[in-house]
C-alpha positions in Angstrom: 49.4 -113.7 -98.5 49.6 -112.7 -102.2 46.5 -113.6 -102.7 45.1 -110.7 -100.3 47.8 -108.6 -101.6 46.3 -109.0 -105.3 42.5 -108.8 -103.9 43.4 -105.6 -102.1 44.7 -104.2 -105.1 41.9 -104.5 -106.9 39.8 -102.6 -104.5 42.0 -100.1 -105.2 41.5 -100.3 -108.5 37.7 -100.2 -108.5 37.7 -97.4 -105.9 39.5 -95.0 -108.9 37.4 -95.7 -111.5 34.1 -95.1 -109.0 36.2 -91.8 -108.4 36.1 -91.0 -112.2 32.4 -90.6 -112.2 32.4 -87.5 -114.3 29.6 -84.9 -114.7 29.3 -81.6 -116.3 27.0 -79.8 -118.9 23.4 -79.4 -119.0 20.6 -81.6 -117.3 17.8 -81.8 -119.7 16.0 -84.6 -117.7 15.2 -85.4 -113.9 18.3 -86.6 -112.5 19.4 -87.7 -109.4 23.0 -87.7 -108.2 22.7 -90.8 -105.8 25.0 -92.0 -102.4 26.0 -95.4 -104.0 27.6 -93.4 -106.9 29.6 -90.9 -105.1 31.7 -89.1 -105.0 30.9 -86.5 -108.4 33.8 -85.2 -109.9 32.6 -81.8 -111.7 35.3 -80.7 -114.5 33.1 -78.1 -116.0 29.9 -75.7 -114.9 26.4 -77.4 -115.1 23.2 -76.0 -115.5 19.8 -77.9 -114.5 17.4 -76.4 -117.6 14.2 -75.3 -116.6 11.2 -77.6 -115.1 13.7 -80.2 -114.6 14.9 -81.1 -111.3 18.3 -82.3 -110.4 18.4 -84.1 -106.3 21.5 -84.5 -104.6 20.7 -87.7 -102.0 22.3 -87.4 -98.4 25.7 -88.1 -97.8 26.8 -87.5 -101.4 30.6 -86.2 -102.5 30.9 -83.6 -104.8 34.2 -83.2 -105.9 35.0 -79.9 -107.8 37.6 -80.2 -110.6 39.5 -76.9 -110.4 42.8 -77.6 -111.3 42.5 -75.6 -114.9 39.9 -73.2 -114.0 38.2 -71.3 -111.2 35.4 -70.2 -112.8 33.2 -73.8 -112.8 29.4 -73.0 -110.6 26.5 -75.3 -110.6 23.4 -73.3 -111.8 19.8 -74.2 -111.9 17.1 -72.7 -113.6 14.7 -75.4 -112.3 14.9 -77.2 -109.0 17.9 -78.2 -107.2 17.4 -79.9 -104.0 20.7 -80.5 -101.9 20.1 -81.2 -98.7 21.3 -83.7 -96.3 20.9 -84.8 -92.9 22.5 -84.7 -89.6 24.0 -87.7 -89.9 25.1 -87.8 -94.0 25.7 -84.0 -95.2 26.3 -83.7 -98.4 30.0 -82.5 -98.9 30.8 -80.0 -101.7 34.5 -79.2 -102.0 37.4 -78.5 -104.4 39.8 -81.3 -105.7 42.8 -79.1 -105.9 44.1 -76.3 -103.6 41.6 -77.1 -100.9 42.4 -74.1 -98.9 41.6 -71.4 -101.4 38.4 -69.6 -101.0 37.6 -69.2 -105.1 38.3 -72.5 -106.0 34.8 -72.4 -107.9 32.2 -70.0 -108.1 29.4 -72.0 -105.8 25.6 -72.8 -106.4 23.6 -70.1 -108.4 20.1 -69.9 -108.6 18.9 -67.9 -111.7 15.1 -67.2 -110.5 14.1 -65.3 -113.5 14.3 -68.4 -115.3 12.0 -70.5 -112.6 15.2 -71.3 -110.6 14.4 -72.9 -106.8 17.8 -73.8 -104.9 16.9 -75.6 -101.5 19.8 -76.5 -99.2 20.5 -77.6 -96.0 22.5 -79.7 -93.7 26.1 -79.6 -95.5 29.8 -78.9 -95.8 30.5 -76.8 -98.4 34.0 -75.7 -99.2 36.2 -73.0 -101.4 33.3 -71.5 -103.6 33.3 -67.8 -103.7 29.7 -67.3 -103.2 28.7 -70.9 -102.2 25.2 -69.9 -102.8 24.1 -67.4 -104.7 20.8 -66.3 -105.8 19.6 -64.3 -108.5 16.8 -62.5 -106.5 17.6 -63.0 -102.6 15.3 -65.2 -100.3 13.1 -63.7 -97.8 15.4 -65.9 -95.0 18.7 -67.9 -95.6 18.0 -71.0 -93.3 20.4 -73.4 -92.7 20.9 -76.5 -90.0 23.9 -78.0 -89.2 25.9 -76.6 -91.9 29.4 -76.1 -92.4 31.1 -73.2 -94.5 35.0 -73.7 -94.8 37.7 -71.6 -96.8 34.8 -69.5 -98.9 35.4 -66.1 -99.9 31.8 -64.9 -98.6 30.2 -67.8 -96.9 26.3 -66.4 -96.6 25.1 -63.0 -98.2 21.8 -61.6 -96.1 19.4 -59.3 -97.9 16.7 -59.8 -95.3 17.0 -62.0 -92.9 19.2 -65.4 -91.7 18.2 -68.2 -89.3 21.8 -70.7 -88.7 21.7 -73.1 -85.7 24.5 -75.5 -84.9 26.4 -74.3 -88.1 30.1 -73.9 -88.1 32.1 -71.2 -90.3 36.0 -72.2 -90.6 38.7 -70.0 -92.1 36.6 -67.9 -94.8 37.2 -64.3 -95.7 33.5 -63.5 -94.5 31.6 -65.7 -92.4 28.2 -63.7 -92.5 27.3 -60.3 -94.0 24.4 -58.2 -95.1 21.8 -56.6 -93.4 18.1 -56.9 -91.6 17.5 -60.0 -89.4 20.3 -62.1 -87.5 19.1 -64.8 -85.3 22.3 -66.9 -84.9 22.7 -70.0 -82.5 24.6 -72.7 -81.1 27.1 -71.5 -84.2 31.3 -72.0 -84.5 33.2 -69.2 -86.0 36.8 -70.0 -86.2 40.1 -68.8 -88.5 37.9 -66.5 -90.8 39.1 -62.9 -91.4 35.4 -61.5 -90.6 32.9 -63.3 -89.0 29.9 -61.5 -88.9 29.8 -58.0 -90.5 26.6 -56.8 -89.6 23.9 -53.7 -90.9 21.6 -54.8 -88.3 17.9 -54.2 -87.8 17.7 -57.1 -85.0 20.7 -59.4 -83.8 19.8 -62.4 -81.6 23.2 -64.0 -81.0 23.5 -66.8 -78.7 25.6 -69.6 -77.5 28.3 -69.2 -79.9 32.1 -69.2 -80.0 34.7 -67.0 -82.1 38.2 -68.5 -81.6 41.1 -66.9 -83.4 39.3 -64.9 -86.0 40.4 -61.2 -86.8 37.2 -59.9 -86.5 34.5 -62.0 -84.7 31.5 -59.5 -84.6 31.7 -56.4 -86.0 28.5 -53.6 -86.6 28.4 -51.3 -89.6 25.7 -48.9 -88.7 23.1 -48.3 -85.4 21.2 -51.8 -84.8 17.6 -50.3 -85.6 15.4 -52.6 -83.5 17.2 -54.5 -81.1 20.9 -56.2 -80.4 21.2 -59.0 -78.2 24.2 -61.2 -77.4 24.3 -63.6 -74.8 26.2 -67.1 -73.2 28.6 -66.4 -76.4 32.5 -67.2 -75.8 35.1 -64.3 -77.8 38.7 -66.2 -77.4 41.9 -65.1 -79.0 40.4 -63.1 -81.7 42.3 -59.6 -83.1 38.8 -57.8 -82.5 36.2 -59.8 -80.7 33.4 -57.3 -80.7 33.2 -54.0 -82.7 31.1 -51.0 -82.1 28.0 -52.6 -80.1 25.1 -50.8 -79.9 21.0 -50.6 -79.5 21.2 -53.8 -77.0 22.5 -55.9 -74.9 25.5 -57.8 -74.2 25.4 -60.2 -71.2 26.9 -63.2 -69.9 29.9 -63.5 -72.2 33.5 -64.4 -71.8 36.0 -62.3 -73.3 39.4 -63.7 -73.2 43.1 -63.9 -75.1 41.9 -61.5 -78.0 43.6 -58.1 -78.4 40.3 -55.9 -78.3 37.7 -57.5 -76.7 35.2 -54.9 -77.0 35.5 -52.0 -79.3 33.4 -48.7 -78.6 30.3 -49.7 -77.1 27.5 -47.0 -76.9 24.1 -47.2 -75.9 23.6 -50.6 -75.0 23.6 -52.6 -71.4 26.9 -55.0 -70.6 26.5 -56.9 -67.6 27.5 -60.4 -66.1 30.6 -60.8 -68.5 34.1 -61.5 -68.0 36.8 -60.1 -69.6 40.5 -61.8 -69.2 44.0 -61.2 -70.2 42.9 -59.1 -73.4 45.0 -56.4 -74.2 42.1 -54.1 -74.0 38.9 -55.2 -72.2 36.0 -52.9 -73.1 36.3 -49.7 -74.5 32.7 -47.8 -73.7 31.4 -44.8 -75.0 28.2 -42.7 -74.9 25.3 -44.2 -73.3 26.5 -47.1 -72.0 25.3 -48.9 -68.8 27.9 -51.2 -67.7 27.7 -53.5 -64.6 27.8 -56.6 -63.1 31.3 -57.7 -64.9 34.6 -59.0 -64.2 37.3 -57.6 -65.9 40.7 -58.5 -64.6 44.0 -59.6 -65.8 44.2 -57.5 -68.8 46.6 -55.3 -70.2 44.1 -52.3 -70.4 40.8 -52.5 -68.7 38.2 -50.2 -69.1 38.7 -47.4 -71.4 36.1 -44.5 -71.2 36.0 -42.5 -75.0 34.1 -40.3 -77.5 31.9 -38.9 -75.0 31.3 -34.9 -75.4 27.9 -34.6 -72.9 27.5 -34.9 -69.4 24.2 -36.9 -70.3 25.7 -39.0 -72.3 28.3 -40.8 -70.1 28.5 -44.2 -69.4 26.8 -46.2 -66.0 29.3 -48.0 -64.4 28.6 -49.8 -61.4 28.9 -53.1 -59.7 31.7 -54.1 -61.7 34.7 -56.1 -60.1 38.1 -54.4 -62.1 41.4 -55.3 -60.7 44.7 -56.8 -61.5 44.8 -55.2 -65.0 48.6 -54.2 -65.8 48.8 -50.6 -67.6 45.3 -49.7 -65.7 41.7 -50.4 -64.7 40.1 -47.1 -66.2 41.2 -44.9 -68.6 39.2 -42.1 -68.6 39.7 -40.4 -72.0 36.9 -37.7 -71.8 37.2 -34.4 -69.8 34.0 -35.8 -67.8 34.3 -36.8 -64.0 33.0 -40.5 -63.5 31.5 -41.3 -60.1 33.0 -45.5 -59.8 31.8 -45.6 -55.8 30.3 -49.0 -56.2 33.1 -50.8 -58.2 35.2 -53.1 -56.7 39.5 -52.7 -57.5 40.1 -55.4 -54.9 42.0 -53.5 -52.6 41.5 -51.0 -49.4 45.2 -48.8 -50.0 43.7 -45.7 -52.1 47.6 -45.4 -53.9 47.0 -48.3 -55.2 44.1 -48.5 -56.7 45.1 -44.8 -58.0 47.9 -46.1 -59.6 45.4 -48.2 -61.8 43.4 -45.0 -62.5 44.0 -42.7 -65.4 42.3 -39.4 -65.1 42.8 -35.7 -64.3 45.3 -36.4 -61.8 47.0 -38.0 -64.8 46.4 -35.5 -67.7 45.0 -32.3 -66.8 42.6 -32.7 -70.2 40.8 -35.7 -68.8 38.0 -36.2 -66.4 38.2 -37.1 -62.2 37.0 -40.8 -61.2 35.8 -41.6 -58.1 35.8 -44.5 -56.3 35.7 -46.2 -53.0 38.1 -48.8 -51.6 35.9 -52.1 -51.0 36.7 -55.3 -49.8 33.9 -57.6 -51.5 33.5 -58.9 -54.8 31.0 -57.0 -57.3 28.9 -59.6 -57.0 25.4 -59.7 -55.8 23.5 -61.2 -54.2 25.8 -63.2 -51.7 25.2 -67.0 -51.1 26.5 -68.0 -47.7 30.2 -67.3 -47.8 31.6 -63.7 -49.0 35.3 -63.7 -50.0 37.3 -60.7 -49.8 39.6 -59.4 -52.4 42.8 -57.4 -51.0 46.2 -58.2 -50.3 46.3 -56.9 -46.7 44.6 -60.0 -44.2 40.8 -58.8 -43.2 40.4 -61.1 -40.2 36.8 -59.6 -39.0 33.6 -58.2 -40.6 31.3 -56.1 -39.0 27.6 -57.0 -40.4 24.5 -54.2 -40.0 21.3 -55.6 -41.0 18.6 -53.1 -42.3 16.7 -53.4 -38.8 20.2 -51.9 -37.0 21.1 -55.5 -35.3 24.8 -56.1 -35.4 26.5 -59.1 -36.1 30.8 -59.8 -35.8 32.2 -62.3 -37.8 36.0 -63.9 -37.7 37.3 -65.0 -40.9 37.2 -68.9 -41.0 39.6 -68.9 -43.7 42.1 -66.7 -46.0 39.5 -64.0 -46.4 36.6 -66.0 -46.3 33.3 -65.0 -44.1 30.5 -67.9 -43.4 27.7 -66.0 -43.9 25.2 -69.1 -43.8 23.8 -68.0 -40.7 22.0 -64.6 -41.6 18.6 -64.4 -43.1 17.9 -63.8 -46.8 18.4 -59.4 -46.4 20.0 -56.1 -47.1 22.9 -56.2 -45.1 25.9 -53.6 -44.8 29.7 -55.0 -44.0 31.9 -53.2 -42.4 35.8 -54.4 -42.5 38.1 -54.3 -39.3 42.0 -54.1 -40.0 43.9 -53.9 -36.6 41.6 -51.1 -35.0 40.2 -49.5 -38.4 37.1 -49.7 -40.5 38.0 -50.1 -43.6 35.5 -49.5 -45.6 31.6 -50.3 -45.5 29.8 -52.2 -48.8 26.3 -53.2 -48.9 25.4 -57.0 -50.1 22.4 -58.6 -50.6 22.0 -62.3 -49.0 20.1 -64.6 -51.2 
């Protein structure tokens, strides 16, 4: 037994002084920081000299010395070549304090000089700039990379590629300008995410979880804005000031804005639950096609001044918000006859409504007490949102024939019978029609 004791010991040992591998200073030769001696502990800057190429192997540890100074970078005026694989990244991070986002400068790549700086596939942590470069690169491409507690994880002069990268509790994720094509990307704990002068965003499959700012635009998207499949949860602002685009197919959920003064761009087949606002829209907006229930505030109409510049809303399912399902903050009326509020009592969908009957400066809304979902088309059952029990449908199909259905559930219709169609539904409460929709059976 004290045999393994004293063997164990002495692996111990060994593993410290493998740990004090030191390195700082100039490279003046090739040199190649290699997996079997890792992890590098860097106690002062380095600079690779010109025509002289220092290669970081995969899986490599570097180990940033900071406890004296912030101020260490790793610079090359010839090649540096860090880049890992999927499977061994090459981890960069500070010894000391390894929450602080300017624990160390970062990378820089001083091109005047003949600098090249190729990275990819890593986790790199608490550099202020982790890679900075003298004259910017046409496109910042990186692969399965990992940013963590930076102060400004990637700078974009032109344009940036990322797929399957994650960015973890940095002051900036992403910012810059010109070309965004993000995907498959994890944005988590960081003050801003993405801060964007945009000529073209492609944004896809991505997640921003408890972030201040997920995605926020500084100026009109030139080209083209698309987000899409994306996931906004528990963030202070998901989405700021969308525009030029579209926005589908999202989920919006547990952040305080969700969407923050959309204008000119198309929002459809999203949901938006329990924020305490959902979507604020604004001039030019087409919005349709999305469920936005459960919130404090739902849909808040603003900064609209022209009748041709009002938001489309239609098809949109907007019920069981607390302090109201539409605001309308203009002094424009807003035709909402296609919506559904989930309910056939006009006082109370009106008590959800904020308009002119509200505050005589504000705008009229008009809407029409339905008892189907938004959504279209219809598969074979159609369920019916309303408190009050709708225990029969009436069904015209385009051609005039006439078809009465009983419920075969709690407000459920089997509608598998009827041909693919236009049909129009008609619901019977005692000896009333209550209201008439028209669906489209798929």
């Amino acid at each position: 037994m004290k045999r393994i004791l004293f063997l164990f010991a002495l692996n111990i040992v060994a593993y410290s002084v493998k740990a004090q591998i030191t390195v700082s200073g100039g490279i003046y030769q090739n040199t190649t920081w290699t997996l079997a001696n890792s992890p590098y502990l860097v106690t002062g800057s380095i600079v690779v000299f010109p025509e002289k190429i220092l290669t970081i192997e995969p899986g490599v540890e570097i180990l940033i010395d900071n406890q004296t100074s912030s101020s260490i970078y790793i610079e090359t005026r010839g090649t540096l070549n860090c880049i890992g694989t999927d499977l061994s990244p090459i981890t960069i991070h500070a010894l000391y304090d390894t929450l602080n986002p300017v624990a160390w400068q970062g990378f820089i790549c001083t091109s005047s000089q003949g600098g090249v700086l190729n990275a990819d596939r890593f986790h790199i942590s608490n550099a202020h700039t982790p890679f900075a470069y003298e004259t910017a690169l046409t496109n910042y491409q990186y692969i399965n990379c990992v940013f963590s507690h930076c102060f400004q994880a990637i700078t974009v002069a032109n344009s940036v590629n990322l797929q399957n990268c994650q960015f973890i509790d940095n002051e900036v994720g992403v910012y810059g300008w010109s070309y965004f094509a993000i995907n498959n990307c994890l944005f988590k704990d960081n003050t801003t995410s993405i801060f964007a002068y945009a000529t073209t965003v492609q944004l896809t499959n991505c997640n921003f979880i408890d972030n201040q700012i997920g995605v926020v635009f500084a100026a009109y998207v030139f080209d083209l804005m698309t987000i899409s499949d994306c996931q906004f949860l528990n963030n202070e602002l998901a989405l700021g000031y969308p525009n030029n685009g579209v926005v589908r197919n999202c989920l919006f959920s547990q952040n305080i804005t969700a969407m923050q003064s959309a204008s000119t761009c198309e929002i459809f087949d999203n949901e938006f639950l329990y924020n305490e606002l959902a979507l604020e829209a604004s001039v030019n907006t087409v919005i349709h096609d999305n469920k936005i229930n459960n919130n404090f505030g739902g849909l808040f109409i603003s900064n609209v001044s022209l009748v041709q510049d009002s938001p489309l809303i239609y098809n949109n399912e907007i019920c069981g918000n607390i302090n109201y399902n539409v605001n309308n903050n203009t002094n424009m009326n807003y035709s909402l006859l296609t919506n559904c509020f989930c309910a056939l009592d006009s006082s109370e969908i009106e008590q959800y409504l904020i308009d002119g009957y509200d505050d005589i400066t504000k705008g009229l809304i008009n809407y029409f007490p339905t008892i189907s979902s938004y959504t279209n088309p219809v598969s074979d059952y159609l369920t019916i949102f309303q408190e009050a029990a709708i225990e029969q449908i009436r069904i015209y199909s385009a051609k005039g024939q006439l078809f009465t259905i009983e419920a075969i559930g709690s407000k459920v219709f089997d509608l598998q019978f009827l041909s693919p169609g236009i049909y129009f539904v008609q619901g019977i409460q005692g000896d009333s029609i209550t209201s008439t929709i028209k669906i489209i059976k798929q």
